[in-house]
TORLUMPA-616383 format. One record per residue: residue number from 0; residue in one letter; x, y, z of N, C-alpha, C, O in turn. Coordinates in pm, whole numbers, plus 50000, padded with zeros to 5 digits. Last residue first. Layout:
// residues N
<NUM,"A",<X,Y,Z>,<X,Y,Z>,<X,Y,Z>,<X,Y,Z>>
...
***
This chain:
// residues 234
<233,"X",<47724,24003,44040>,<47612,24047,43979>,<47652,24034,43861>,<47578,24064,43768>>
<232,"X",<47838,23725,44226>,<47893,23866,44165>,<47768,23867,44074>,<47712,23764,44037>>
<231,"X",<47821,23458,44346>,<47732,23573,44415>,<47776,23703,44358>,<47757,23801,44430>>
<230,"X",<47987,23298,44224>,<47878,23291,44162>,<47760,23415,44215>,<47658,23453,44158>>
<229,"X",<48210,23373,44296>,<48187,23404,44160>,<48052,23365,44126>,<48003,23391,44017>>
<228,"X",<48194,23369,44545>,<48213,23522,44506>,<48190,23501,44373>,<48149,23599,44311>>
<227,"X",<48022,23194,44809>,<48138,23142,44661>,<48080,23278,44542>,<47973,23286,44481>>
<226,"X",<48153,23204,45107>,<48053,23250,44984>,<48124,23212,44887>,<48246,23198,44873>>
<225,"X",<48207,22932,45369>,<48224,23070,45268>,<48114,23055,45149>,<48037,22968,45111>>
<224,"X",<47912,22811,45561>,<48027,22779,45523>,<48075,22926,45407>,<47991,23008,45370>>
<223,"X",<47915,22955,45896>,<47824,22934,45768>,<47928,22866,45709>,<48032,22850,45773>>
<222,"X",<48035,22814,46166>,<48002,22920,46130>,<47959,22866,45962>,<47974,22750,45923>>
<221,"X",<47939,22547,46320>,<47953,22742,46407>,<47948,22805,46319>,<47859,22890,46332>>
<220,"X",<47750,22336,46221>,<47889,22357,46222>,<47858,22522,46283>,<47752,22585,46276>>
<219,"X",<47531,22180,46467>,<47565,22183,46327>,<47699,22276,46311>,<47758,22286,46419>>
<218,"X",<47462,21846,46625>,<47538,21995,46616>,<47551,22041,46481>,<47576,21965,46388>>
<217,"X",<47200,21629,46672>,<47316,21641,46626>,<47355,21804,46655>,<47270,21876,46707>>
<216,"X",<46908,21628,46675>,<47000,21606,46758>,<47184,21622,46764>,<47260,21623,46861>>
<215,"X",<46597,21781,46565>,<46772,21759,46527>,<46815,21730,46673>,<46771,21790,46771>>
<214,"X",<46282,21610,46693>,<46367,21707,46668>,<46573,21710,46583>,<46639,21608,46568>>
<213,"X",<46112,21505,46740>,<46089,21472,46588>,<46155,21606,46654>,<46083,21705,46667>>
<212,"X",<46180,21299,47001>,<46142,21397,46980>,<46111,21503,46847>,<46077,21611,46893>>
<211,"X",<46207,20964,46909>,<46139,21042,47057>,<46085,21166,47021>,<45963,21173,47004>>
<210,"X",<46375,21020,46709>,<46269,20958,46680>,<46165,20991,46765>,<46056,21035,46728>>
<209,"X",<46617,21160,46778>,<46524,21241,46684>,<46378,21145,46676>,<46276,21202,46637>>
<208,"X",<46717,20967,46947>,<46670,21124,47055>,<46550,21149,46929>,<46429,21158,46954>>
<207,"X",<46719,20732,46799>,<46682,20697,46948>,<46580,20860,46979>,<46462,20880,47010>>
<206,"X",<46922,20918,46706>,<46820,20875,46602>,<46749,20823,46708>,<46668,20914,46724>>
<205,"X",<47153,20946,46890>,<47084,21060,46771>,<46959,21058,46739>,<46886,21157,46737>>
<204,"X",<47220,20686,46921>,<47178,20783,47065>,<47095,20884,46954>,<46972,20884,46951>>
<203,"X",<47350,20638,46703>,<47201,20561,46688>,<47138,20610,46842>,<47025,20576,46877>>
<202,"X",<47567,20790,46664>,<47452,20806,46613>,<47373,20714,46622>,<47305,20703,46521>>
<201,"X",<47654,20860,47016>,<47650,20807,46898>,<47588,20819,46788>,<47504,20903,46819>>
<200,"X",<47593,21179,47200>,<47636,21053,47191>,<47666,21008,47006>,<47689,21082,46910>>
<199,"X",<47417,21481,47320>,<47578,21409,47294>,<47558,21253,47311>,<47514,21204,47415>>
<198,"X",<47207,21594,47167>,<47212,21500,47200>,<47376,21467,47218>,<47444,21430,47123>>
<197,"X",<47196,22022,47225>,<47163,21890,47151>,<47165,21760,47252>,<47141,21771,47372>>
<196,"X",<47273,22272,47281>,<47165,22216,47365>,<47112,22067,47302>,<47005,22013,47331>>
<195,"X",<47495,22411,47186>,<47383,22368,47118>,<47274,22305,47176>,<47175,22286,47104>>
<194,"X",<47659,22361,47433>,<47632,22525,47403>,<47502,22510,47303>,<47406,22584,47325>>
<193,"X",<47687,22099,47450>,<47607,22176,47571>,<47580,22332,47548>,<47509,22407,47615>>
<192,"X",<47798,22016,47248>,<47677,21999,47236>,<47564,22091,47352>,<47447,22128,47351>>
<191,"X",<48031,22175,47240>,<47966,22213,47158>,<47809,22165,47202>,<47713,22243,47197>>
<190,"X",<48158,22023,47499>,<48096,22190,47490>,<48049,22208,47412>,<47963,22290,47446>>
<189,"X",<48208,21738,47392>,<48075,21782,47551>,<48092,21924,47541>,<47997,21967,47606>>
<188,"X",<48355,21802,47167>,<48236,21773,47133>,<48167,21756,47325>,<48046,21777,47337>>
<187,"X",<48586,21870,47339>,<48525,21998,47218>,<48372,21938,47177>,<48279,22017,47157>>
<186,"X",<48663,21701,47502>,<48618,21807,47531>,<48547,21913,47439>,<48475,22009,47467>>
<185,"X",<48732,21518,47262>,<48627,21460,47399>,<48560,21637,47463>,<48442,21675,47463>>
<184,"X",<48935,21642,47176>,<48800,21621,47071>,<48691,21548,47162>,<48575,21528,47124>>
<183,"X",<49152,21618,47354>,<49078,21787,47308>,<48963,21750,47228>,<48883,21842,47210>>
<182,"X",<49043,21404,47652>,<49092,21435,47527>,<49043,21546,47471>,<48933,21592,47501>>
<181,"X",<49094,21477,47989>,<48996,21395,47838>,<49074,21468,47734>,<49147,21567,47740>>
<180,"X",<49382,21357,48167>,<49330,21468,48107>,<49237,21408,48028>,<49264,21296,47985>>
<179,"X",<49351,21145,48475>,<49373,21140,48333>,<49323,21237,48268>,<49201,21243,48287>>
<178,"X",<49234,21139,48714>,<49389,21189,48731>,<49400,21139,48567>,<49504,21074,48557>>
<177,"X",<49003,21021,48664>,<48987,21165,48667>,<49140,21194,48668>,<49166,21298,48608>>
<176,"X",<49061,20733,48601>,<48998,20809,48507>,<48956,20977,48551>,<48886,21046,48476>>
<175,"X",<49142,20623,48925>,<49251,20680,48788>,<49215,20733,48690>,<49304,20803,48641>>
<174,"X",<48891,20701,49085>,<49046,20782,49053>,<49141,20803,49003>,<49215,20901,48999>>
<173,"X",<48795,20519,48909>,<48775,20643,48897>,<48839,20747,48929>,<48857,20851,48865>>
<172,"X",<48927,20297,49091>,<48895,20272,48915>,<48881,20409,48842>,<48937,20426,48734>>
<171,"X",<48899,20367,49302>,<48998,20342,49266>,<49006,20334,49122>,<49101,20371,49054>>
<170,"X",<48558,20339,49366>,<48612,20457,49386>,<48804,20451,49307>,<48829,20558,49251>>
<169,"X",<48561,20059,49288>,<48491,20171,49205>,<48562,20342,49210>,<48597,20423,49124>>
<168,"X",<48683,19935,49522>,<48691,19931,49353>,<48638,20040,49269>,<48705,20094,49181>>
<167,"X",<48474,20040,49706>,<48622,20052,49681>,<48715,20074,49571>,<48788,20167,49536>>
<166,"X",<48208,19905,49605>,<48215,20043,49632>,<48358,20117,49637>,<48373,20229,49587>>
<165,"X",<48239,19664,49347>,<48239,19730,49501>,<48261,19880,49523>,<48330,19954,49452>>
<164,"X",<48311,19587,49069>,<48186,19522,49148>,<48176,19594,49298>,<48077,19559,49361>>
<163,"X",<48312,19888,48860>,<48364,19776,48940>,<48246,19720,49061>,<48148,19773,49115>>
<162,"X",<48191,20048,48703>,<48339,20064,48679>,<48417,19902,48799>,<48527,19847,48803>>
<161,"X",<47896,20058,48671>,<47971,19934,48619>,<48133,19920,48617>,<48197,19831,48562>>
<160,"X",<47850,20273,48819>,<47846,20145,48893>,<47926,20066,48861>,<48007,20005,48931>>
<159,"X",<47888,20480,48657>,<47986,20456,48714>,<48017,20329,48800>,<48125,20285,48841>>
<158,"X",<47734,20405,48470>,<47819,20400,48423>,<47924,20422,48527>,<48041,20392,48500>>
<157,"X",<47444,20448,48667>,<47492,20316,48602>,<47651,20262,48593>,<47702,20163,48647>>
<156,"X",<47532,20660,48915>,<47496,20694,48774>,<47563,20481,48735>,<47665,20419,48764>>
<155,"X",<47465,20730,49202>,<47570,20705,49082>,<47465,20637,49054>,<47367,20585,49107>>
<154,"X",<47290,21069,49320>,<47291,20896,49333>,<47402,20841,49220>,<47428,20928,49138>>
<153,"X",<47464,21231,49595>,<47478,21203,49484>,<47367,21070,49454>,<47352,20982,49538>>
<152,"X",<47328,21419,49857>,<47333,21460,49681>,<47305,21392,49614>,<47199,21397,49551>>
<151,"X",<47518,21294,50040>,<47410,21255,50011>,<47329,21297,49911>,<47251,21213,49866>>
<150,"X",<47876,21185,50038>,<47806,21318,49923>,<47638,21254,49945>,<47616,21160,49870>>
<149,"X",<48141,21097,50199>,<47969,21070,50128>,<47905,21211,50098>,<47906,21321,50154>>
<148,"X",<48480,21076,50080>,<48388,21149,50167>,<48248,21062,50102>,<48243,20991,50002>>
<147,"X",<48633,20955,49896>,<48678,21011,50031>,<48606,21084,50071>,<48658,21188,50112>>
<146,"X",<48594,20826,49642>,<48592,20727,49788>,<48600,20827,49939>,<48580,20787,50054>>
<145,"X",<48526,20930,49423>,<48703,20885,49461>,<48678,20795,49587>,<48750,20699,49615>>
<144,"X",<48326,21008,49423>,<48344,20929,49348>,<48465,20851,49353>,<48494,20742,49304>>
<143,"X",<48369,21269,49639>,<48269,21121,49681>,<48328,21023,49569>,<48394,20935,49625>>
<142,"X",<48551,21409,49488>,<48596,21291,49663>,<48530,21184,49671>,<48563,21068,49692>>
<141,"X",<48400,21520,49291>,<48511,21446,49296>,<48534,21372,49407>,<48530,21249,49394>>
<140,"X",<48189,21698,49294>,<48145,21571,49314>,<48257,21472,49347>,<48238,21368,49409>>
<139,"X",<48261,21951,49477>,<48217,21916,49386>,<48185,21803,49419>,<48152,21774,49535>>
<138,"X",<48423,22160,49653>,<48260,22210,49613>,<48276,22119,49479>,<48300,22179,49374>>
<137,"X",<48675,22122,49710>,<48577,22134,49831>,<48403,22120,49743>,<48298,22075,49788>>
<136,"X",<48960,21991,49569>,<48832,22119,49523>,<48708,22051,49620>,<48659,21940,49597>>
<135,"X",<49133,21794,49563>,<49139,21859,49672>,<49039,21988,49689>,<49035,22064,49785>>
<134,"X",<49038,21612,49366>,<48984,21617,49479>,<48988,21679,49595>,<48917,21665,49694>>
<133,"X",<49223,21742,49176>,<49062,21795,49145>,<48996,21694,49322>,<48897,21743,49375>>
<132,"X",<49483,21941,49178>,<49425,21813,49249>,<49269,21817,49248>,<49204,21895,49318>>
<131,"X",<49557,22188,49123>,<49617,22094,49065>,<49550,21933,49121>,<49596,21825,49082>>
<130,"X",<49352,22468,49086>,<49385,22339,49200>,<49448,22267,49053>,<49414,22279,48935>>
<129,"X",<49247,22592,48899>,<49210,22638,49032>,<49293,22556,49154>,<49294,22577,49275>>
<128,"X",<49297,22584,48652>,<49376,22640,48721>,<49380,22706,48864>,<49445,22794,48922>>
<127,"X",<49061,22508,48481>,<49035,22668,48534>,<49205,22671,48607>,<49243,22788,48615>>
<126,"X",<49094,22221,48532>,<49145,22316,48375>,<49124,22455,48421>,<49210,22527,48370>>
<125,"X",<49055,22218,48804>,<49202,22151,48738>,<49201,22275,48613>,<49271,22376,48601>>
<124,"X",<48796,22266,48802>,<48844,22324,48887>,<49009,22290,48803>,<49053,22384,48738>>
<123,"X",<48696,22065,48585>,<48621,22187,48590>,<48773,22246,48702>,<48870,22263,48628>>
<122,"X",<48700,21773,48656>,<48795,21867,48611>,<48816,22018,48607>,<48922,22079,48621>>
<121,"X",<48417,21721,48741>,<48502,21695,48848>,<48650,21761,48781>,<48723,21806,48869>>
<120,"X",<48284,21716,48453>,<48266,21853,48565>,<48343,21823,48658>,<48373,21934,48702>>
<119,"X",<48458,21514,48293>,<48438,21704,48285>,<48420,21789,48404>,<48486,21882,48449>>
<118,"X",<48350,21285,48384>,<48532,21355,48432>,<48521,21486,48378>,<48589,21572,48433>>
<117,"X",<48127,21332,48365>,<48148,21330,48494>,<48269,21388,48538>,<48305,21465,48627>>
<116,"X",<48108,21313,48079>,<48047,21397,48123>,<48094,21451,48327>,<48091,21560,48384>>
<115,"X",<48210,21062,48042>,<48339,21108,47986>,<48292,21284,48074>,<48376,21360,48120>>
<114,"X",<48058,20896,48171>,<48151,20903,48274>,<48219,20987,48233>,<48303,21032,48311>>
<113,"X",<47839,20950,47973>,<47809,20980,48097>,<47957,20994,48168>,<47979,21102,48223>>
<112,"X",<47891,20804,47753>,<47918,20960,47777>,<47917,20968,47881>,<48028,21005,47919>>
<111,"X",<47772,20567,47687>,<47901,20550,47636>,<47962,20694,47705>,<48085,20699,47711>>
<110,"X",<47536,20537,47831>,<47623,20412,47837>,<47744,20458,47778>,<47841,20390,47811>>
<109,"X",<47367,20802,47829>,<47409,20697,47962>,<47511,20599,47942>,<47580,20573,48041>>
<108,"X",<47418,21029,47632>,<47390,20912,47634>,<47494,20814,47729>,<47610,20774,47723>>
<107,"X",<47237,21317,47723>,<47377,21230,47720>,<47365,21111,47733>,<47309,21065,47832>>
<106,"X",<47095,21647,47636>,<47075,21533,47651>,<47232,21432,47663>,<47333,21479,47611>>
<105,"X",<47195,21946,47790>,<47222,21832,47691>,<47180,21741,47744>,<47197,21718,47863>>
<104,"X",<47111,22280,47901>,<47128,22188,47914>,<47130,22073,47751>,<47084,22103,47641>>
<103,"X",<47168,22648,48034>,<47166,22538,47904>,<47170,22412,47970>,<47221,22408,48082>>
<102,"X",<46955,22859,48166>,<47024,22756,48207>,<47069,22680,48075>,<46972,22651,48004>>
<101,"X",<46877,23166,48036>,<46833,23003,48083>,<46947,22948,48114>,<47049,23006,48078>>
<100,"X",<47038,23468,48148>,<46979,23388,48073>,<46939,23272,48144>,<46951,23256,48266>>
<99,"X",<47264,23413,48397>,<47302,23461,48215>,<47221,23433,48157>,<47258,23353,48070>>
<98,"X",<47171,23507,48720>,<47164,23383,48648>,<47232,23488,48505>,<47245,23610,48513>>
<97,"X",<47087,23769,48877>,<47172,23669,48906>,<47291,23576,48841>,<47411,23561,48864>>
<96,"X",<46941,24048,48843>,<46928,23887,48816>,<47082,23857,48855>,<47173,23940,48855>>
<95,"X",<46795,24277,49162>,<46819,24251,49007>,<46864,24077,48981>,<46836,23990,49064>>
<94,"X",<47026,24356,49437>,<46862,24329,49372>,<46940,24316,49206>,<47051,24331,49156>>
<93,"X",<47174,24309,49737>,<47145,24373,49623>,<47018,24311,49551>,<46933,24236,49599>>
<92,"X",<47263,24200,49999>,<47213,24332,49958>,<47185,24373,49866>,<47157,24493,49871>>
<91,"X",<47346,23936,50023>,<47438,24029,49999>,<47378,24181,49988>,<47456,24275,49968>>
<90,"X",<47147,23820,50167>,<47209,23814,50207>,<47336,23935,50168>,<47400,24003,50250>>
<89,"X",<46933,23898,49935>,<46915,23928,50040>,<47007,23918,50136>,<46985,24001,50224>>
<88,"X",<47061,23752,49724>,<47090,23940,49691>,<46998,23962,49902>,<47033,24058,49971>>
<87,"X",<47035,23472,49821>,<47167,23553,49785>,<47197,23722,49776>,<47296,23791,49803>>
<86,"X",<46759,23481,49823>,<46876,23462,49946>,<46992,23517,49905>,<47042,23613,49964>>
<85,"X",<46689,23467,49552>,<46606,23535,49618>,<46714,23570,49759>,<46738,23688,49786>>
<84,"X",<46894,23285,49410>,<46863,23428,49412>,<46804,23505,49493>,<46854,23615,49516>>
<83,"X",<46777,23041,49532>,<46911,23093,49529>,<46922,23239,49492>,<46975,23309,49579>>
<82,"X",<46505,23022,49443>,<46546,23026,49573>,<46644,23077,49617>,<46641,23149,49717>>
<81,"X",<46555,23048,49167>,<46493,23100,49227>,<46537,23128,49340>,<46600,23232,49363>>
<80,"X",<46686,22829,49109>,<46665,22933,49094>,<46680,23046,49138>,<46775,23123,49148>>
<79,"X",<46556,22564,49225>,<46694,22608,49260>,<46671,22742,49246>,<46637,22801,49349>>
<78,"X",<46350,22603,49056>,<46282,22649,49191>,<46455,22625,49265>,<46467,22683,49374>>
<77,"X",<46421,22598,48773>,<46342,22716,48828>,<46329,22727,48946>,<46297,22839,48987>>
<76,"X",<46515,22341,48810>,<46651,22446,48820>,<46614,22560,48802>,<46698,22650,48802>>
<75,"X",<46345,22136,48843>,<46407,22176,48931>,<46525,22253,48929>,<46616,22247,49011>>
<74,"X",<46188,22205,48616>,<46118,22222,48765>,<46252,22239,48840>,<46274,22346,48897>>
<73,"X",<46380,22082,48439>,<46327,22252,48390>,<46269,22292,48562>,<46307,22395,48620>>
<72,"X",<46377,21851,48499>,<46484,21912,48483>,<46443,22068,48507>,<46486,22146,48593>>
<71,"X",<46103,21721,48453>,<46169,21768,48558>,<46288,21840,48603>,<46303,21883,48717>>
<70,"X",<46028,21744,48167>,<46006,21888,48239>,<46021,21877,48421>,<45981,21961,48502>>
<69,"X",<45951,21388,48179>,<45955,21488,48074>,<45954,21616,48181>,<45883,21600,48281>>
<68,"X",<46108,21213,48460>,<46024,21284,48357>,<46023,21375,48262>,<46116,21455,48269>>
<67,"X",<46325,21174,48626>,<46160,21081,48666>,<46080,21089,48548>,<45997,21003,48520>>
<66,"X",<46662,21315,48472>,<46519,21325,48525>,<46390,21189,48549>,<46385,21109,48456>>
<65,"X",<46998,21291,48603>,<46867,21243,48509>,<46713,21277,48568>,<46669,21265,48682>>
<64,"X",<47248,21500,48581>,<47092,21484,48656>,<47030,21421,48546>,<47009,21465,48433>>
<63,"X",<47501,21679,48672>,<47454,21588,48527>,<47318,21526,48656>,<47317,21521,48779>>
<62,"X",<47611,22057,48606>,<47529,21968,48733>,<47485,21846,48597>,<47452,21875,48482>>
<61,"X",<47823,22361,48672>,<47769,22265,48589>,<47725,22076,48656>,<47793,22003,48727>>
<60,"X",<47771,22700,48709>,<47762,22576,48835>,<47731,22484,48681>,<47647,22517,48597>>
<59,"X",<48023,23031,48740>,<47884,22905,48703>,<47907,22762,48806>,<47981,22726,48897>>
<58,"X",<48187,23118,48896>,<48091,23180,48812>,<47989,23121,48739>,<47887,23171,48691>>
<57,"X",<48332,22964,49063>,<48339,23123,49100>,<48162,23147,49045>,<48061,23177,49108>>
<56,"X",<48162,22646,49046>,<48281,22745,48990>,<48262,22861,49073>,<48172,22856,49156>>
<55,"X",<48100,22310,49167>,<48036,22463,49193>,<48144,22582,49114>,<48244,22576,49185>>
<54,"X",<47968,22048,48983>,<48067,22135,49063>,<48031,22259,49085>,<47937,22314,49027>>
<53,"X",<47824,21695,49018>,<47823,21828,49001>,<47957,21955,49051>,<48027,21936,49151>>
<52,"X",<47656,21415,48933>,<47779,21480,48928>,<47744,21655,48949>,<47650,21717,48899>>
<51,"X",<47411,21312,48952>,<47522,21234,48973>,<47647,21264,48943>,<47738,21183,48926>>
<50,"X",<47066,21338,49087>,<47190,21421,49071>,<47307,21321,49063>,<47315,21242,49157>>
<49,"X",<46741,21258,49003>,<46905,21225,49056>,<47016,21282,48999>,<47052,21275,48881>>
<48,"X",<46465,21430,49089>,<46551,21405,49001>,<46720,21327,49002>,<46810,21411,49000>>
<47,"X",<46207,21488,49234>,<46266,21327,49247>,<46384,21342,49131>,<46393,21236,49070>>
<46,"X",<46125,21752,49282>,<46159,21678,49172>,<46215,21564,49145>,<46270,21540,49037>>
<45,"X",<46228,21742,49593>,<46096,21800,49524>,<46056,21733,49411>,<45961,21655,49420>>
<44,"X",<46481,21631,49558>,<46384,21612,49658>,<46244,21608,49637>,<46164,21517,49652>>
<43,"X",<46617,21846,49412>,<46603,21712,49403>,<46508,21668,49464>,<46412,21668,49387>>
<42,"X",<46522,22092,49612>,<46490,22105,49474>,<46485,21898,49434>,<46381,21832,49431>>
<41,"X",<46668,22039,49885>,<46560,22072,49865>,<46499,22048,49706>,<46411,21962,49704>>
<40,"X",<46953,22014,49709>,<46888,21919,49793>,<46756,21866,49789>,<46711,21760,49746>>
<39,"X",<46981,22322,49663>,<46950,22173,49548>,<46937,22071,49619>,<46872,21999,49543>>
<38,"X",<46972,22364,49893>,<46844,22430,49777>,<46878,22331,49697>,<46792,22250,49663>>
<37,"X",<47213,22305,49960>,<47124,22276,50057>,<47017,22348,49987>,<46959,22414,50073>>
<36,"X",<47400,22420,49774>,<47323,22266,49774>,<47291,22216,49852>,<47311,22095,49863>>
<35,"X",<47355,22691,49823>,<47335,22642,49727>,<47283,22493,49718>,<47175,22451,49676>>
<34,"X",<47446,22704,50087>,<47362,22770,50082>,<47286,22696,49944>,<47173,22650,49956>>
<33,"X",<47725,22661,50017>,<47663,22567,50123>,<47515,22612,50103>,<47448,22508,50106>>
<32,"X",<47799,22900,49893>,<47806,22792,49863>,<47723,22679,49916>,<47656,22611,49838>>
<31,"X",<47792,23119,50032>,<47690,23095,49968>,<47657,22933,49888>,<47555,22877,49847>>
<30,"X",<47985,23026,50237>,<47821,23017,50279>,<47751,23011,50183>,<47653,22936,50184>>
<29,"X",<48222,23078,50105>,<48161,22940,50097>,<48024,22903,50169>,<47965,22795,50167>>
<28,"X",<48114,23326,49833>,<48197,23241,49957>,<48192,23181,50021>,<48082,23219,50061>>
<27,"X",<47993,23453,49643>,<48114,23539,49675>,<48165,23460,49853>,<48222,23512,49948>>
<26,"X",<47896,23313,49350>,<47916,23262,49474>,<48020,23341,49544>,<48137,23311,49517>>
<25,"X",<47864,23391,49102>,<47719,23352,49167>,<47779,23335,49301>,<47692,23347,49386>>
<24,"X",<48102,23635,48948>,<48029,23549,49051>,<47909,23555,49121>,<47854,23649,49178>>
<23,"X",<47953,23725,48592>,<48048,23769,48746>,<47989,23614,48881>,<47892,23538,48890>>
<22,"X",<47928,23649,48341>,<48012,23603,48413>,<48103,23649,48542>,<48219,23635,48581>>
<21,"X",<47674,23805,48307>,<47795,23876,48289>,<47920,23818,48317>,<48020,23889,48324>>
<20,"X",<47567,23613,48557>,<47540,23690,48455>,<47664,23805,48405>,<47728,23874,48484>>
<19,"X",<47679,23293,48563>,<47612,23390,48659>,<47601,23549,48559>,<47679,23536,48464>>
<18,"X",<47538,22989,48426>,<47629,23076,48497>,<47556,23206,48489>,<47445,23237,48443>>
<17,"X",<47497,22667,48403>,<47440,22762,48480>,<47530,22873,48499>,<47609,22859,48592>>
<16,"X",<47401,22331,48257>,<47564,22456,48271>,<47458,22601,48308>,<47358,22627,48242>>
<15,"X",<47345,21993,48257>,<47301,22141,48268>,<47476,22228,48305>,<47588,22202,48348>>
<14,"X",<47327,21734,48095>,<47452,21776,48169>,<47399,21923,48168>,<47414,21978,48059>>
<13,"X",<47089,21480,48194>,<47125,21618,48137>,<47252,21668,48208>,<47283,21657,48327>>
<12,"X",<47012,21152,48110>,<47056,21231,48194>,<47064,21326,48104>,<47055,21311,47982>>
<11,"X",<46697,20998,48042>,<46807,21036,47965>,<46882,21119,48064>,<46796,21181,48127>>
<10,"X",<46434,20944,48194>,<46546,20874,48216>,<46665,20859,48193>,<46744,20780,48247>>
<9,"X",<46226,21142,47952>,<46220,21082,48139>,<46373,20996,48074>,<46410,20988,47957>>
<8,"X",<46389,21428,47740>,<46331,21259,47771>,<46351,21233,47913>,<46443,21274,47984>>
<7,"X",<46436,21675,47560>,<46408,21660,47699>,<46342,21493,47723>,<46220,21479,47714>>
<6,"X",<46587,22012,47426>,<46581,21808,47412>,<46525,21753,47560>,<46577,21794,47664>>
<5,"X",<46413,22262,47522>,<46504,22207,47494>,<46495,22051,47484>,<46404,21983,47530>>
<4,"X",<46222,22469,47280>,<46241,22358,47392>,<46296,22271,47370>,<46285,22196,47273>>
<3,"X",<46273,22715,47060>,<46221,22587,47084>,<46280,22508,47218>,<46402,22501,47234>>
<2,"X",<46161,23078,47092>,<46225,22950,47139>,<46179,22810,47166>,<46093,22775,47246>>
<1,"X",<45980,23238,46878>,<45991,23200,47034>,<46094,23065,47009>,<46089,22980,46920>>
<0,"X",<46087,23529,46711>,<46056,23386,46699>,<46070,23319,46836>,<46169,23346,46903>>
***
């Protein structure tokens, strides 16, 4: 059965999740690193898409990007891709894939998710136990949003605009919402939806997505519900 295509609207951001196959590392060090979002650069660029959060892991890369359009998302993480692969086994010597499969991505609704989406991937390094200081992690979005460096990458995202009238403010406002853990039902519903490739938000974000795309937006439960033995006995 071919695969249905994923949730996809111009102006809705996507929280994409990218990892490396077999969960071995996409990145064996910080050239390749650098290497990477100087192709996503290139790629944004190409695809007018705005990037407004992202981190780099050992083993995956999770990136929030609104798209100009229907199937810019998809353009620009075939010709990332790509590119990145092609350099990488040439640099390291080897051949074959890279990537786990497609890329997953989620639709996210801009006004109420987006920032809860942001403090995810700028945590990413903290919950791995990579760093106790998510701005002290070199390969993400965290500093810029904090104030301590420019990230030309990034564009912010509404929801973070509205955290305060100045660029200062803003950065201070957000440094206290990343030095705050999300919650286990904040985190369980941004992985379910990103493993389901659905709509994370409200339900009228839901109905907004299913009306657009006469598709389900919602998650449905992981596993079946039990058999009921007395009525399935012969």
């Amino acid at each position: 059965m071919a695969r249905l295509p994923r949730l996809d609207l111009p102006g809705i951001p996507q929280h994409i999740v990218q990892r490396g196959n077999n969960r071995l590392p996409c990145f064996l060090d910080d050239a390749d690193r650098r290497r990477y979002l100087h192709l996503l650069r290139e790629a944004l660029l190409d695809t007018h898409c705005a990037l407004h959060g992202y981190v780099l892991m050992d083993n995956h890369v999770h990136l929030l990007a609104t798209p100009p359009e229907a199937g810019a998302i998809a353009r620009l993480m075939q010709k990332l891709g790509r590119s990145y692969v092609g350099q990488f086994n040439a640099r390291h010597r080897r051949t074959g894939t890279l990537w786990e499969g497609r890329y997953k991505a989620c639709l996210v609704d801009g006004e109420r998710y987006a920032l809860q989406c942001l403090r995810y991937i700028d945590l990413n390094p903290v919950r791995a136990r990579m760093t106790d200081d998510p701005l002290a992690y070199a390969w993400s979005s965290c500093a810029s949003h904090c104030g301590q460096r420019e990230d030309a990458l990034l564009t912010p995202h509404p929801a973070y605009t509205a955290l305060a009238a100045t660029a200062p403010d803003r950065a201070k406002a957000y440094h206290r919402l990343v030095h705050e853990a999300l919650a286990d039902d904040d985190l369980a519903a941004i992985r379910a939806y990103l493993q389901q490739q659905r709509a994370l938000g409200h339900d009228d974000f839901h109905a907004m997505v299913e009306a657009k795309t006469r598709r389900f937006a919602g998650i449905r439960p992981a596993h079946r519900p039990p058999r009921n033995t007395q009525t399935c006995r012969k």
